[in-house]
C-alpha positions as CSV (number, residue, x, y, z in Angstrom):
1,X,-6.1,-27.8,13.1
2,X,-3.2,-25.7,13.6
3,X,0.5,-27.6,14.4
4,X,3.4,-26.3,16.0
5,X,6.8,-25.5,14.6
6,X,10.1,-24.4,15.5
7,X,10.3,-21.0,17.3
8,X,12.4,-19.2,14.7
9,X,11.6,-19.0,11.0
10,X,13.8,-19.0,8.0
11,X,14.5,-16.7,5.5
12,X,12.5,-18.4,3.2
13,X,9.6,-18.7,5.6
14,X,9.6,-15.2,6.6
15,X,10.2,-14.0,3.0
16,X,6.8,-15.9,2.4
17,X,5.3,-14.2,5.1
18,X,6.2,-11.1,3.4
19,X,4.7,-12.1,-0.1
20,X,2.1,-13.2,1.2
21,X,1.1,-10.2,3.2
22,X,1.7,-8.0,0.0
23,X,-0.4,-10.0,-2.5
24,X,-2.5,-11.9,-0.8
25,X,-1.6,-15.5,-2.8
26,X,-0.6,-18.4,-1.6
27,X,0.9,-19.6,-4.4
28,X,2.2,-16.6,-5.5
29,X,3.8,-15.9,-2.2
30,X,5.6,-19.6,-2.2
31,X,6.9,-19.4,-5.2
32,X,8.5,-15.7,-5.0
33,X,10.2,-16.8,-1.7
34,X,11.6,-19.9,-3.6
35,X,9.4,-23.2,-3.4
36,X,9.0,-24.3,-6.3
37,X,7.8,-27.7,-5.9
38,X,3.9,-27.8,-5.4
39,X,4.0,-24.0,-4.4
40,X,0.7,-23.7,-3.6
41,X,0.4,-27.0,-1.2
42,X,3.5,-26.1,0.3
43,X,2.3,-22.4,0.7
44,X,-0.9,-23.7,2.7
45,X,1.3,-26.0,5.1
46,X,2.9,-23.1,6.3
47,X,-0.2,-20.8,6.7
48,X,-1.5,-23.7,8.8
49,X,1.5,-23.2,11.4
50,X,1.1,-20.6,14.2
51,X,4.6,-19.1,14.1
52,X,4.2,-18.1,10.2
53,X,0.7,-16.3,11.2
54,X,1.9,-14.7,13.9
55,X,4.5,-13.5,11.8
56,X,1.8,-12.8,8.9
57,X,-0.4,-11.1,11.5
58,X,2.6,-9.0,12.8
59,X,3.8,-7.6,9.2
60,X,0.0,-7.3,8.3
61,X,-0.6,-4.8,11.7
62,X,3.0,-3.0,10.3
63,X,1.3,-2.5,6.8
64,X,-1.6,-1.3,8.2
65,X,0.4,1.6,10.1
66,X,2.5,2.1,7.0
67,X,-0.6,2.8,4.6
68,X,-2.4,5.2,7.2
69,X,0.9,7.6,7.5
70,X,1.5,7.2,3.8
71,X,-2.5,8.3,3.1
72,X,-1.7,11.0,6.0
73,X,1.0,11.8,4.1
74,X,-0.4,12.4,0.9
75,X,-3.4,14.2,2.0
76,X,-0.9,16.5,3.7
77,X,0.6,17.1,0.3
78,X,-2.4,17.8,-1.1
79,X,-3.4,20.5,1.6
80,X,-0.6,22.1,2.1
81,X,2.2,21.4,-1.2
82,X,3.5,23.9,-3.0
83,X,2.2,24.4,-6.6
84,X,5.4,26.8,-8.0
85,X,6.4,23.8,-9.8
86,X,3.0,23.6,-11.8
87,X,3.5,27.1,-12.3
88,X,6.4,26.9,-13.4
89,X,5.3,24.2,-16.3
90,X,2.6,26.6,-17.9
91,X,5.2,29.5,-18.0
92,X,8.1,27.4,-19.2
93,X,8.3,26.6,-22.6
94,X,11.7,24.9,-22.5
95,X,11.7,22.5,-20.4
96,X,13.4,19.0,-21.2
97,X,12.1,15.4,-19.8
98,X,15.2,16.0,-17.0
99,X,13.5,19.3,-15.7
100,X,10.3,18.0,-15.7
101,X,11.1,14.6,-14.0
102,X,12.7,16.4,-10.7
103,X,9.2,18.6,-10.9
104,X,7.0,18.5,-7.7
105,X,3.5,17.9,-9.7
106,X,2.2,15.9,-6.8
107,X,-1.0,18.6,-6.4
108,X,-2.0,17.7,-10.2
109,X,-5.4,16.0,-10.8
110,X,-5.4,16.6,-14.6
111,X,-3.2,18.0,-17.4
112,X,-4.9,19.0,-20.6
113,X,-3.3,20.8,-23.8
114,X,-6.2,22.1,-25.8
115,X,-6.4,23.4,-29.5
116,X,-4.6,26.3,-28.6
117,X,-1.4,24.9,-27.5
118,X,-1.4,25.9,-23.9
119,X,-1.5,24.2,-21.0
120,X,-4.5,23.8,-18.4
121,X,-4.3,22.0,-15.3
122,X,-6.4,21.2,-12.8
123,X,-5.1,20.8,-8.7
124,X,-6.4,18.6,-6.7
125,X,-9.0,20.1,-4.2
126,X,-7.0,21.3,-0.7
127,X,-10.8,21.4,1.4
128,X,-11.1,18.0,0.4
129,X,-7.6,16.7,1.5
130,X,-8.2,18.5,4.4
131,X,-11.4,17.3,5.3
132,X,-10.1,13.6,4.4
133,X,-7.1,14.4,7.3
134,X,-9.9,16.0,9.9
135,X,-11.6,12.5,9.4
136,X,-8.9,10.1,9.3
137,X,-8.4,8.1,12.5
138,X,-5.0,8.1,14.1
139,X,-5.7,5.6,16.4
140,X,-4.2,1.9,15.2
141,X,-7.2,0.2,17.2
142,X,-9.8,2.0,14.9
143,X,-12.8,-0.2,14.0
144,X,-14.6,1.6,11.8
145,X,-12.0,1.5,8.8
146,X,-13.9,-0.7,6.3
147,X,-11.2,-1.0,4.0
148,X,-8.4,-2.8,6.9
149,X,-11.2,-4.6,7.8
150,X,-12.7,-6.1,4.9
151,X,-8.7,-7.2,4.5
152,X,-8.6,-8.2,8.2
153,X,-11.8,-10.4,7.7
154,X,-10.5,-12.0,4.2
155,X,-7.3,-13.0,6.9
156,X,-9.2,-14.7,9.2
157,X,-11.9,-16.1,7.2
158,X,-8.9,-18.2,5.0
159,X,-7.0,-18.8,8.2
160,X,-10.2,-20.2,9.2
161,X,-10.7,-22.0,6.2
162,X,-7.4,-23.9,6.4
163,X,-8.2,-25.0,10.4
């Protein structure tokens, strides 16, 4: 059964809200947002309350929209990034940890350095990112994303567990 709270959360509330949507533990959530006696009671109290799941609910639907553009994203790298950098690593000989850390290696699958002392490396496969963005769903109300849904359905099913 779900009870009724104030209207307005706290920061501690909402910072729950946000640990809890990032790692999924009750306990875990409570006591990074600061309660530190019986976190893990006091953690299920307030997933009980219907202001802290709407809350939950509304940063889980904002996650959701964050990972599809960041997977967009980074299949758009993949498809269309520039590999001078890479280049530039095999022809290079000189190149200090500085250099190499402001490097666009993003493209990369694998780095080897075989017996002979040069370097092979191996790109990630641009038909395959593109074919990965040609499938991806843009639309937010998509249904056939297994992935948000098997998290969607692990929501519910411990919302529903604590009714």
């Amino acid at each position: 059964m779900s009870t009724k709270y104030k209207k307005d959360l706290t920061q501690r509330e909402r910072q729950f809200c946000v640990n809890y949507v990032n790692t999924g533990n009750i306990k875990e959530a409570a006591i990074s947002s600061g309660y530190k006696c019986d976190p893990e009671i006091t953690g299920s109290r307030l997933l009980m309350r219907d202001d802290i799941n709407s809350e939950i609910e509304s940063l889980f639907n904002q996650k959701k929209k964050t990972l599809l553009y960041k997977a967009c994203v980074g299949y758009e790298r993949l498809a269309f990034g520039n590999i001078s950098d890479a280049i530039k690593l095999i022809y290079c000989d000189n190149l200090d940890s500085h250099d190499i850390s402001h490097m666009d290696l993003f493209n990369i699958a694998e780095i080897k350095k075989p017996g002979d002392g040069k370097l092979e490396i191996k790109f990630f496969d641009r038909l395959k990112a593109l074919e990965k963005l040609q499938e991806m769903d843009f639309s937010t109300q998509s249904q056939d994303r297994s992935f948000y849904n098997a998290i969607e359905n692990g929501f519910k099913a411990l919302n529903n567990s604590l009714d």
